[in-house]
N, C-alpha and C positions, 0 to 999 in steps of 0.2 A: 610604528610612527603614526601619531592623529593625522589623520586629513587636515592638511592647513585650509583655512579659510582666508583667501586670498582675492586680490581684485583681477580681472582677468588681464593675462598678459600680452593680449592684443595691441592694447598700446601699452607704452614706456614712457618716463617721464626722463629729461637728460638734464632741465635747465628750468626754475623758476623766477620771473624778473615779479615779484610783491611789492605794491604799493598799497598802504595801509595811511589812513588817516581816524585817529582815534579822538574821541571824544570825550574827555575826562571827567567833564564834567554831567554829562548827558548817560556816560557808563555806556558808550556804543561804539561801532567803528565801523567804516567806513573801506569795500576794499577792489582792487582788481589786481586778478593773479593772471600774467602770462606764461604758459607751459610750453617750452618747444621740448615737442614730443616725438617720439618715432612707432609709426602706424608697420605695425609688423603684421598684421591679417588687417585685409580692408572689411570696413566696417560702418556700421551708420549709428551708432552709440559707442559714448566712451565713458567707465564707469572710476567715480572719484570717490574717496574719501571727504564726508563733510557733517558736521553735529552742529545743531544749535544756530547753522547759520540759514539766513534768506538770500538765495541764490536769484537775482534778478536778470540775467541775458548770459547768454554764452554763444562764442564763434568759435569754425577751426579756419587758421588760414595755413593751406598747403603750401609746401616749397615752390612749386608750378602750380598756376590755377589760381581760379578765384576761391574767394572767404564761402566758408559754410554756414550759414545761419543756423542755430539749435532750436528744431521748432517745439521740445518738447525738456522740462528737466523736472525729471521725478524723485523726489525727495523720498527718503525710505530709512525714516527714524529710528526703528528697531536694526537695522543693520548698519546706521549711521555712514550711509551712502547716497550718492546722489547719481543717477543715471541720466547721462543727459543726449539726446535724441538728434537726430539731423537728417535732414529733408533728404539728402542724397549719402552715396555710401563713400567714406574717405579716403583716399587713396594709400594703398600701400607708400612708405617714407617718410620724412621729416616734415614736420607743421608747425603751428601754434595755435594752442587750444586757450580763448583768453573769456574769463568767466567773472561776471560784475556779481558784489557780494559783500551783504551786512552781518555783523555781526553782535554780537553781545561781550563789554569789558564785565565781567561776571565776578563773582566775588567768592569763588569756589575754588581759586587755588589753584583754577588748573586752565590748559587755553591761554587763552589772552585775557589776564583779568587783571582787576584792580586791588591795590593795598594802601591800606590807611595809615595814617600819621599824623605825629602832633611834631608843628614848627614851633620857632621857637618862643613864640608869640602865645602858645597856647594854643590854636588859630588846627584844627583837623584838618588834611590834607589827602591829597591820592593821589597815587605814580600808577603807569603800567605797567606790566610785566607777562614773562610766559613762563610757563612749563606745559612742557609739552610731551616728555616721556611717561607713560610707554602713548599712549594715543590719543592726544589731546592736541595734536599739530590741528588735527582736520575741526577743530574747535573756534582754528583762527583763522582758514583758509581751506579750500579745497583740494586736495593732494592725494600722492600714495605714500597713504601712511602706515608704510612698512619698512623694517631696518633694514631689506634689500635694494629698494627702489633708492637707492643712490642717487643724487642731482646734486649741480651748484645752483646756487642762490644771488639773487642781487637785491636787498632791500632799499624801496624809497620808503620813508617813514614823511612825516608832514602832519604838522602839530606844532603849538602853541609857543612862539619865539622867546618865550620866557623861561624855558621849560629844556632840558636834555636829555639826548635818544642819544644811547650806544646799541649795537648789535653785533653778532658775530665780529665782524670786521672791521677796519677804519673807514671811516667815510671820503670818497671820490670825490665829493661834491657837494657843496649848499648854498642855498640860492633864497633869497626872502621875496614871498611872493607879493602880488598886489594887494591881498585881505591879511596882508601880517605877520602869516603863517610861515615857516621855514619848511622847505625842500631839501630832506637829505638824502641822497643817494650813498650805500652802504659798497662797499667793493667786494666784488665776486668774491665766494664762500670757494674752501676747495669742496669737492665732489662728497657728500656726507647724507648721512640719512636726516629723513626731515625729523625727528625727534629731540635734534639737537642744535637746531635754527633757535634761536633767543633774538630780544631785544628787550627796550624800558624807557620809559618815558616817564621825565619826573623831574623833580630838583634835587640833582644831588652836589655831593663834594667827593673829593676824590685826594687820594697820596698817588706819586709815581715812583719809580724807578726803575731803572734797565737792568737787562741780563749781559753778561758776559758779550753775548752774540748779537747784541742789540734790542732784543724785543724788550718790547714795553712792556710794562706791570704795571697795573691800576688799581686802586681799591675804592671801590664807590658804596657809601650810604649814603642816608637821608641826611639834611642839614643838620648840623652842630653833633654831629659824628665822627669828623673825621680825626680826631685827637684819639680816637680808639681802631685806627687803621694799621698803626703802625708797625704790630707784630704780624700780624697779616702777610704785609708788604714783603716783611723780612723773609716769612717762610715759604712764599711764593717765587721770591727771586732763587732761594739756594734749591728749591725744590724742580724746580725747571731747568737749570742748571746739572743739577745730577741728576734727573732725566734725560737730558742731554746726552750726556756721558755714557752712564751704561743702559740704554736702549739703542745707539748707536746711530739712531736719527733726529736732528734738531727740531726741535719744535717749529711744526711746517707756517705758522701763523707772523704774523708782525705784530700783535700783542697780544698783552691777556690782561682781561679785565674780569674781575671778582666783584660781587655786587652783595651788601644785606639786603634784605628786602623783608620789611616787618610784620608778611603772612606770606608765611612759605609754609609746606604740608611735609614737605620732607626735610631731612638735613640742607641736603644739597644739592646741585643739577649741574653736571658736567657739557653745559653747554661749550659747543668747540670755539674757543677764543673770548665767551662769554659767561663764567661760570657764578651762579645763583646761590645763595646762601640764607639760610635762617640767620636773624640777626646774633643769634648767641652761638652761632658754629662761626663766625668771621670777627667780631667785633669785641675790643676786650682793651683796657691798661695795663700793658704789660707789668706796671711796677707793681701794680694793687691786684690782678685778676688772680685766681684760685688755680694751683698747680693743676688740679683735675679739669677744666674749664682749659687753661693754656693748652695742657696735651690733646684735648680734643680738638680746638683749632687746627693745632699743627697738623694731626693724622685725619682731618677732614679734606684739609687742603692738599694733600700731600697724595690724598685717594683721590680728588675730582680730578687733579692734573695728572695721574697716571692714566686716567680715563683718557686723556686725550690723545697718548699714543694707544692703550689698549679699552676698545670701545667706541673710537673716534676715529682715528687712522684705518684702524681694522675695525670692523663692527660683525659681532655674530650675524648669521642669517634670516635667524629666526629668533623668537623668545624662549625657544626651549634649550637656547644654550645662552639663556641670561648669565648663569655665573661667570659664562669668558668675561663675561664683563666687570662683574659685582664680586667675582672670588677672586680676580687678579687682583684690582686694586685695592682689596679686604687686606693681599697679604702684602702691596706693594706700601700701604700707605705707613705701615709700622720697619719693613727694610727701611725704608727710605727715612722717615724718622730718625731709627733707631742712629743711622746715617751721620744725619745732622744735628742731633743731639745724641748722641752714645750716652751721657751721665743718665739722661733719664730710665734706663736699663726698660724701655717699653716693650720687648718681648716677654718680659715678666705678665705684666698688664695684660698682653694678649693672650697668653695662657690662661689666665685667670679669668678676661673677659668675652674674647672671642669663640676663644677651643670652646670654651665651657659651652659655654650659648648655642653651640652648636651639637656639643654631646649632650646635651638637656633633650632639643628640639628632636633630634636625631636618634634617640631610644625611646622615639613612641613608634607603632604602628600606622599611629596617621600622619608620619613624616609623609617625604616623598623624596625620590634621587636628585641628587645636582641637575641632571641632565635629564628635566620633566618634561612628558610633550604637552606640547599647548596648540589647541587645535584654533580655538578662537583667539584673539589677541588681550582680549577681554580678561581672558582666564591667568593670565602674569598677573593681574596685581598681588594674586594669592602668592607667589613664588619671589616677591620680594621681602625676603628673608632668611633669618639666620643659616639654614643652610648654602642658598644662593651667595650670601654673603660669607659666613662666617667657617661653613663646613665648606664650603669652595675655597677660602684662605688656609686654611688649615693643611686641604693635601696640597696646594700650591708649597706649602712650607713644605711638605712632608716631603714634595722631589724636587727640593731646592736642597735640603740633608742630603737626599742619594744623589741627585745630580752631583753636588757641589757647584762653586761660585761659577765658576769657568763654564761647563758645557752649559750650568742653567743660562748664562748670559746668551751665552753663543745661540741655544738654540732659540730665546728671544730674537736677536737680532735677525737670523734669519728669516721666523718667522715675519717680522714687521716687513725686512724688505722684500719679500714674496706677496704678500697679500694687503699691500701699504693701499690705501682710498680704495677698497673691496670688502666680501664679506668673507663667514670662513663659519667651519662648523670645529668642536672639540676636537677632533680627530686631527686637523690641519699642526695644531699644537701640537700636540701626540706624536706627531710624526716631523715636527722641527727639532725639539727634543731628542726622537729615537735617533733621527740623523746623524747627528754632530756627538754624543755620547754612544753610540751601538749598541744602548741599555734598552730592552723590551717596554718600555712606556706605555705605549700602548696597550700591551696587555696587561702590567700591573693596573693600570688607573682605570681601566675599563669597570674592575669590580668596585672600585672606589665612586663611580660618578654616575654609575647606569643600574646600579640597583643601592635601595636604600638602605641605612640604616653601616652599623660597622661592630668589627669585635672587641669582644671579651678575651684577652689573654689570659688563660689560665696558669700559673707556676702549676706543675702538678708534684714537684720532689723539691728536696731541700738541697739547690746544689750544693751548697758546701759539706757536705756529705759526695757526693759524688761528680763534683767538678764539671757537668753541662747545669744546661736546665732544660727541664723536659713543656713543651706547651702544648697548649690546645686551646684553639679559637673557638668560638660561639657567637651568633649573635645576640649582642648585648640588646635587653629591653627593660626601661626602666621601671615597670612594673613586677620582673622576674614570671612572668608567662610563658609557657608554652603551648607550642600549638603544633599538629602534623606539619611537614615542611619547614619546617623552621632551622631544621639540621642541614639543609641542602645549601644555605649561603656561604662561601668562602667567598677573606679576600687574600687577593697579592700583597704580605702584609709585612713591611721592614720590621727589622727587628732590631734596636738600639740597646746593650745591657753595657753597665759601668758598676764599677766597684769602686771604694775610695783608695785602690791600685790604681786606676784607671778605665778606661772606656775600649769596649771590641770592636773592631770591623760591626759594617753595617751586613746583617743576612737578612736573611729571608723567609718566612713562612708561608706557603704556596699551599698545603693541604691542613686538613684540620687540626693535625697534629703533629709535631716535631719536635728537634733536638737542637741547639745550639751550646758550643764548646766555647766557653767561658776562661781565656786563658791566663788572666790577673787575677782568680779569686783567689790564691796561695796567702794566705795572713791577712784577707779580709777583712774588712768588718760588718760589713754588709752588701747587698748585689740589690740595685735598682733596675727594671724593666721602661722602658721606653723612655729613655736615659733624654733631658732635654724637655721631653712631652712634644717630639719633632711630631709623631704618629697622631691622629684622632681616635685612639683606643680607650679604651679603659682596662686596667690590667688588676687582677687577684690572685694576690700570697696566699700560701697557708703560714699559720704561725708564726712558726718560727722563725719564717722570713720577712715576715711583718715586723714582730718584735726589733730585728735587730734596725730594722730601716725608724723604728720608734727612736729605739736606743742612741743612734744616729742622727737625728733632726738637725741638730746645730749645723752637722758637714755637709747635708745635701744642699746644693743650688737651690734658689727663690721658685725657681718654675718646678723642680721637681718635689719640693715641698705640695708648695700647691695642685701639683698632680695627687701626690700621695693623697692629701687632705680630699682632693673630688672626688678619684678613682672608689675609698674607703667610704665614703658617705652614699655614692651612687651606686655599689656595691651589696653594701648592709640594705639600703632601703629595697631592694630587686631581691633582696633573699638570699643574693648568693655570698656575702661574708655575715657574722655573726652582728649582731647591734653593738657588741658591747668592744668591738675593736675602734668604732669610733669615738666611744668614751676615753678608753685607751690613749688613742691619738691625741683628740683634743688637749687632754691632758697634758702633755710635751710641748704644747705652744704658749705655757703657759710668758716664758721670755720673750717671744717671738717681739721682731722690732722694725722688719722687712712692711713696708705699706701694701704690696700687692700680694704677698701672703695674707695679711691681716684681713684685706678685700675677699678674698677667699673665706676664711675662717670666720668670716663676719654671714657668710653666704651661708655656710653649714650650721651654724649658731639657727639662724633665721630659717632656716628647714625644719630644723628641731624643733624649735620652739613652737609653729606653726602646728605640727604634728604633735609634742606634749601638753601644750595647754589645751589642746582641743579634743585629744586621742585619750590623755589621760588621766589621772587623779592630781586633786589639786596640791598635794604635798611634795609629789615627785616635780608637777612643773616650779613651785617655788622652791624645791631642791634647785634645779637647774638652773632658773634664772641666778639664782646664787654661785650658781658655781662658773656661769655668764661671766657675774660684775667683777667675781674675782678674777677670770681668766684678763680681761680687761686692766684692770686697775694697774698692774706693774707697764702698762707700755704707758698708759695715761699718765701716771705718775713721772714715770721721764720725758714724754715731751710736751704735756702741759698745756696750758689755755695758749700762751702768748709765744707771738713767731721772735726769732731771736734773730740779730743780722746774719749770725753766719749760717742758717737754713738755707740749707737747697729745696730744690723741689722733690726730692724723693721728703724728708724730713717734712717737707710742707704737706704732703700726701697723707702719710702718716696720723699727723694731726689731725685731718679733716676724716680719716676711715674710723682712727682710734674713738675720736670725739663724737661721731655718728653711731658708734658701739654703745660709748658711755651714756649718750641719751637714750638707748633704747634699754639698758639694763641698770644705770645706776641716775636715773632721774631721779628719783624717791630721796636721794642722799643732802639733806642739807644746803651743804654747802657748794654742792654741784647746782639744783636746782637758782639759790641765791646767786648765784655768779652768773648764770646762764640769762636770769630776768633783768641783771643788770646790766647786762650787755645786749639784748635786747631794749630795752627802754635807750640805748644808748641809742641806737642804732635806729628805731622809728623816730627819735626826736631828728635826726639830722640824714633819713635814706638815702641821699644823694650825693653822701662825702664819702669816699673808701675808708676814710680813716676810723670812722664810727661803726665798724664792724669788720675784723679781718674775713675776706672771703672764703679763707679755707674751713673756716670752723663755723661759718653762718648758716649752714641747713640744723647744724645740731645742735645753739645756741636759738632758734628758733621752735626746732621740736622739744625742746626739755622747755624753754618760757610757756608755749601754751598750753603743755600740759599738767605745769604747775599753778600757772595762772587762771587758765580758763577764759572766761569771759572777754574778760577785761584786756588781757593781751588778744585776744582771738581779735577784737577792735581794733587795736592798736594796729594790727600785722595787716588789717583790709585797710585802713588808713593809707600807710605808708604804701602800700602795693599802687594805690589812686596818684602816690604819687611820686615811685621811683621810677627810674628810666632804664635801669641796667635788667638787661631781661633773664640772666642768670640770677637777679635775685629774685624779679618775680614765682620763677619756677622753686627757688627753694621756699617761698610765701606760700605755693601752693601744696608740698609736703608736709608743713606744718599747720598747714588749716587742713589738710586731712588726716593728721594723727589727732585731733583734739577729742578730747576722752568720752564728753557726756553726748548722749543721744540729739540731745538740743542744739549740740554746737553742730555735731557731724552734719543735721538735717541744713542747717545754717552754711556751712561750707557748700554741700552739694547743689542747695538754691545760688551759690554766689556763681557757682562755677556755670551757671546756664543763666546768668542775670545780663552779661552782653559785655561783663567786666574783662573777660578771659577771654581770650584771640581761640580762635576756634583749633589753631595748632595746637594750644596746651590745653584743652579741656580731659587730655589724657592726666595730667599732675593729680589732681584731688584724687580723683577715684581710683587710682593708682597707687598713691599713696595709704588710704583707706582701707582697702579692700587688703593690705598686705597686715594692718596695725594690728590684728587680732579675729575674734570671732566676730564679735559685735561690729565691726567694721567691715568685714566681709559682708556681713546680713544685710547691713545697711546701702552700701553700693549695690548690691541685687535689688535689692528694695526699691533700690531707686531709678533703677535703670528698667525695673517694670512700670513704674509708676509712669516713666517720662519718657519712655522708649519715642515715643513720635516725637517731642524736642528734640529729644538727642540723633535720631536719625535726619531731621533736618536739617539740625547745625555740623553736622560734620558727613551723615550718610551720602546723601549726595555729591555733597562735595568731594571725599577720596574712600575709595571704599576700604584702603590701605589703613586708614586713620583708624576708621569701624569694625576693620576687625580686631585691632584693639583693644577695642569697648570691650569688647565680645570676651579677649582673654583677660580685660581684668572686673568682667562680673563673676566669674568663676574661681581667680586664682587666689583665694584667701581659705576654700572649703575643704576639705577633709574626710568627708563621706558622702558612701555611695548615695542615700538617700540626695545632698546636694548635688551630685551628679547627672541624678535623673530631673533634678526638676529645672536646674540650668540649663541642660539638653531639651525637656519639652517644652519652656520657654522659648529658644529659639528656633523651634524647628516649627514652629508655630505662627513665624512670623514669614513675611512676604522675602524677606532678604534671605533668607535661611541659605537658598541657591550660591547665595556671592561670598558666605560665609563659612561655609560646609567645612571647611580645611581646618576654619580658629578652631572654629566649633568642637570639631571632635579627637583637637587637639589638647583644647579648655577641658572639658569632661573626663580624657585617659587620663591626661594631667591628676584630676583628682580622686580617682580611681586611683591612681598606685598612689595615693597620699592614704586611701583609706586603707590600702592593704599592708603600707609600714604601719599605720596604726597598730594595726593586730599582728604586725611581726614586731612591733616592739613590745607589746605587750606581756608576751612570753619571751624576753630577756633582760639582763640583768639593767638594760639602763632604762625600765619601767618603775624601777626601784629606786626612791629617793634616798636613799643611804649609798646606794651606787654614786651618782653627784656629790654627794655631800661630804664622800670620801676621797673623792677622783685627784681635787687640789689640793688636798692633804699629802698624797703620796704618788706623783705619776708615772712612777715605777711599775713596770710588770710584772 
């Protein structure tokens, strides 16, 4: 374990009473924090958490005895601490340490800062707001800002009587003072870490309505918003609700209020009874908003309120067990979805978007385990991601399969009520689980979460031939590497297999290699491995047993489709299946009609294609792309440009994955291109009506117009961006000002994207977009991010380094060889950040290193060969 870096625990913090008066207009604030503290070794300094702020007097006053005057506080920038001094030494027990204190309302996203906005006047505006996770508390205030140091809170806020402050809790009290100004006293917080203290100061509007139990639910934005609150509302009330239910402890708060706020750096911020939102993860019409935009509301909100019993109630103790946090409610916010919308069939999606994202990030070498240590508090920002997230939801699924519904419930429930307003480390879990089930937990997960990276299931025989199957595990690496040691990782690894008989008992593979007796394969037709994709593995047939799972497509389940389709693609590219089983496969999806398959298969398409226009000859890549527009065309052909009444949202989805295929393979076509510009010209004549552009087909009605039009639309779409409001379409404006073809435009996009147009959250879109479109788009985002590297660390470096590293993976993620490898890599290691970066960085670079090594393993197979494609949807027969 890292040596923590911690403040010493000499004194304790039990109780903060904060009064904050903030300056909106001045961008300053105004503060005194009272601490009743407990002096556990007596002492004549007490050392705080504090950044950014000027610390003007501080007192202790003892339980017995007179006030301590502070004759000394030293500010200590690089450790962003403040030691503060006293004449005499303080007595052992209970005090109040009360520290007068300015601050900065800063514009950085983080802290106590400010966000801009247009009223409805036209008229620019600013509210306040915080975020304060992972350590940005001590930005607004001086504290101990650590997820141990538990306290309750009382905020007075006091500010401009025109003007509304929510915080944590309901307010006790307000009083209008002599100068104008409103006095709100906030009501005690229950006991939490200070990470999760929120307030906002602003004008806003708001929807209400109650839970079953009575608490309140509130949706607040900015003015002339609140007609886009309403679905919000809805999934907030049912989702706290069946929280309720099965976590087995009611929501300990009297409301909850959800906030947009139109510069936020992350999604969202599970502040306890005050949760934070980017405007386009909360805010939406439900009649007119885009199936793919609804579902993400929903499993946004669905994941910051599981936070509140897991992350909030319980809070890890440190940051090296980030994922209790971020992996629970990765996998609670799609259960609980799936819950209260079951049509939407969202476990599909999460297969396809989550699992993946996480066996991508998690077969490279410079992964790192669920369970990272983090010595400095500093060093989390690197660890908010896809594994913490997404590889931590994932085995959360995986012993929710062996558990089943029952003991996984049970042993939550226990778990909450043991360690309910306290901290708790993985194990605590592990061992609420092992309880109530008498299933080894503990030891199976251990291999799952304290070393990184997972396996490769090997079939090694044809069971239908001999009725087991025989396996062997490996650790998977996406680049097929080896290295000494590399044979010594095992894990505790279930074992899920189904045939279109049926499905087996759940076992077990414990050592590298074993047997499982397969008792339905009798008139088979095929035998599937990690039946579901419950496991984070990725598993490899030989032949035969591939073939027949080809032969088979139509019968397998959406998620095991889309496994098949990863498994085989992540597989070939690592060396260890043949290239030409993915031609193979592709092939068979030629009908395919599922949206979250297509999502998938639109992914492998976009690997390829990256890898043959740039790995190989130019007859093979326009083999390919043909064999793209054809794979395409029969789903486009049935569901068409135009939403029909009786669409659901699965068929809504559809449209928008199919539709975003066709722009990227059959632009060139006429009569695609023609229908695409005219509904675009529709659609900047009037930006502001739903009606003038369906949302589900608007990123790829926008990518096929400027790349047919050029110039002219590229105007058009900066036009309308100046003057839409909905911020889901902004972000699709900025996909399509980064696909645009000629040199002149791209240069043109990446100047707009740093001209002051683009909120510093999404200056991720263009160059994101870009760097994916091709070669020339890659070159071009490098290019540009050398050119500008000091803007660009300005406008967002500082600000979240979360954001920045980013930057970092998409100057790299468009290249394909080693030589772009090496020169992305001495680029940033060149640079002053490189330290706070090291993770993306040499994530970015392996990344493209096994892009260069499928190169040369496709080379020498048969889908190097454009008669290979050109044949494939001729005949997808084996």
């Amino acid at each position: 374990m890292a040596q923590r870096e911690l403040l010493p625990s000499d004194v304790l913090p039990e109780h903060y009473d904060l009064t904050l008066e903030p300056d909106i207009e001045k961008f300053a604030f105004d503060g005194v924090v009272k601490i009743t503290c407990d002096v556990q070794v007596a002492t004549d300094s007490i050392s705080v958490r504090a950044h950014e702020l000027v610390l003007s007097a501080a007192s202790f006053s003892p339980s017995q005895g007179s006030v301590c005057q502070s004759d000394s506080i030293a500010l200590r920038p690089k450790a962003k601490t403040a030691v503060i001094g006293f004449e005499e030494v303080l007595p052992v027990g209970k005090g109040v340490l009360e520290i007068k204190f300015r601050g900065i309302l800063n514009d950085q996203m983080a802290g106590f800062y400010r966000s801009q906005y247009t009223d409805s006047k036209g008229v620019k505006r600013f509210m306040a707001t915080t975020q304060f996770e992972a350590i940005d508390a001590r930005r607004c205030f001086p504290c101990w800002d650590e997820p141990a140091r538990k306290a309750t809170f009382v905020v007075t806020m006091i500010y401009p009587s025109n003007l509304t402050a929510i915080s944590n809790m309901p307010p006790s009290s307000q009083e209008t003072r002599a100068d104008g100004k409103k006095k709100e006293i906030f009501m005690v917080t229950p006991k939490m870490s200070t990470y999760l203290l929120a307030f906002c100061v602003g004008e806003f509007e708001f929807v209400s309505a109650q839970t079953k139990s009575g608490v309140l639910a509130r949706i607040f934005a900015c003015p002339g918003n609140s007609a886009r609150c309403g679905f919000a509302l809805k999934c907030c009330i049912r989702a706290l609700e069946f929280y309720d239910e099965f976590f087995g402890i009611p929501y300990p708060l009297p409301k909850m209020d959800m906030i947009a706020i139109p510069d936020f750096a992350a999604g969202a911020m599970e502040n306890w009874g005050l949760v934070t939102y980017r405007e386009v993860a909360l805010l939406c019409e439900e009649s007119t908003v885009s199936a793919t935009q609804k579902h993400r509301i929903c499993t946004v909100i669905a994941h910051e309120l599981a936070h509140q019993w897991f992350g909030n109630l319980v809070t890890m103790e440190w940051w090296d067990d980030l994922w209790l946090n971020e992996g629970f409610a990765n996998w609670m916010q799609t259960f609980s979805s799936d819950r209260l919308f079951p049509e939407w069939h969202i476990w599909e999606s999460y297969v396809g978007m989550e699992q993946q994202g996480a066996l991508q990030l998690d077969a490279l070498r410079s992964s790192h385990p669920i369970q990272v240590p983090i010595k400095k508090a500093e060093e989390v920002e690197e660890v908010f991601d896809a594994i913490s997230y997404c590889k931590g939801g994932s085995v959360v699924r995986m012993i929710y399969r062996v558990l089943g519904e029952k003991h996984f419930q049970e042993g939550l429930q226990l778990y909450f009520a043991r360690h309910k307003y306290s901290n708790t480390r993985t194990i605590d879990l592990w061992n609420a689980w092992k309880e109530v089930s008498g299933q080894p937990i503990d030891k199976m997960m251990s291999s799952w979460t304290e070393q990184m990276g997972f396996p490769v299931l090997e079939v090694l025989n044809d069971p239908f031939s001999t009725g087991h199957v025989e396996l062997k595990q490996t650790w998977f690496l996406a680049d097929g590497s080896k290295e000494s040691g590399d044979d010594a990782k095992v894990w505790f690894c279930p074992v899920i297999v189904a045939t279109d008989k049926g499905e087996s008992p759940v076992s077990f593979l414990e050592q590298k290699t074993g047997k499982v007796e397969i008792p339905n394969l009798a008139g088979a037709s095929f035998m599937k491995l990690n039946f579901g994709q419950h496991v984070p593995v990725r598993v490899l047939y030989p032949e035969p047993v591939f073939k027949r799972l080809v032969q088979n497509l139509k019968t397998l389940p959406a998620e095991d489709r889309i496994g098949l389709l990863s498994d085989t693609f992540a597989t070939c590219k690592a060396g260890a299946a043949d290239p030409g089983f993915i031609v193979d496969l592709l092939s068979g999806f030629k009908e395919e009609l599922n949206h979250n398959v297509w999502s998938e298969l639109s992914a492998c398409l976009g690997g390829l294609e990256k890898i043959i226009l740039q790995g190989l000859d130019d007859d093979t890549g326009s083999a390919f792309q043909d064999f793209c527009s054809k794979l395409v065309l029969p789903a486009f052909k049935y569901i068409g440009w135009d939403q029909l009444p009786t669409d659901d949202d699965n068929q809504k989805g559809l449209r928008s994955t199919v539709l975003s295929a066709v722009a990227k393979y059959c632009y060139k076509d006429p009569s695609i291109s023609a229908e695409a510009v005219k509904r675009c010209k529709a659609f900047v004549a009037d930006p502001n009506t739903a009606a003038s552009l369906n949302a589900d087909i608007r990123l790829a009605v926008f990518d096929v117009a400027v790349k047919s039009e050029g110039d002219a639309m590229f105007d058009e779409l900066i036009k309308a961006h100046d003057m839409v409001k909905d911020g889901a379409a902004k972000i699709h404006i900025y996909g399509a000002l980064g696909k645009a073809q000629s040199a002149t435009l791209r240069n043109r996009a990446l100047e707009f994207n740093l001209s002051g147009s683009v909120r510093s959250q999404d200056l991720i879109y263009i160059p994101m977009a870009m760097a994916s479109s091709g070669k020339d788009g890659a070159e071009a985002v490098f290019s540009w991010m050398q050119a500008q590297y000091e803007r660009i660390y300005e406008m967002i470096g500082a600000t979240s380094m979360m954001m920045f590293q980013n930057m970092v993976r998409v100057s790299g993620t468009g290249f394909v060889s080693q030589e772009k490898a090496d020169a992305v890599e001495s680029f940033w290691k060149a640079k002053q950040v490189y330290q706070n970066v090291q993770k993306a960085l040499a994530q970015t670079v392996e990344n493209i290193r096994s892009n260069a090594k499928f190169v040369d393993r496709l080379k020498n197979s048969k889908a190097a060969k454009a008669p290979t494609w050109s044949a494939a949807m001729a005949d997808s027969r084996l």
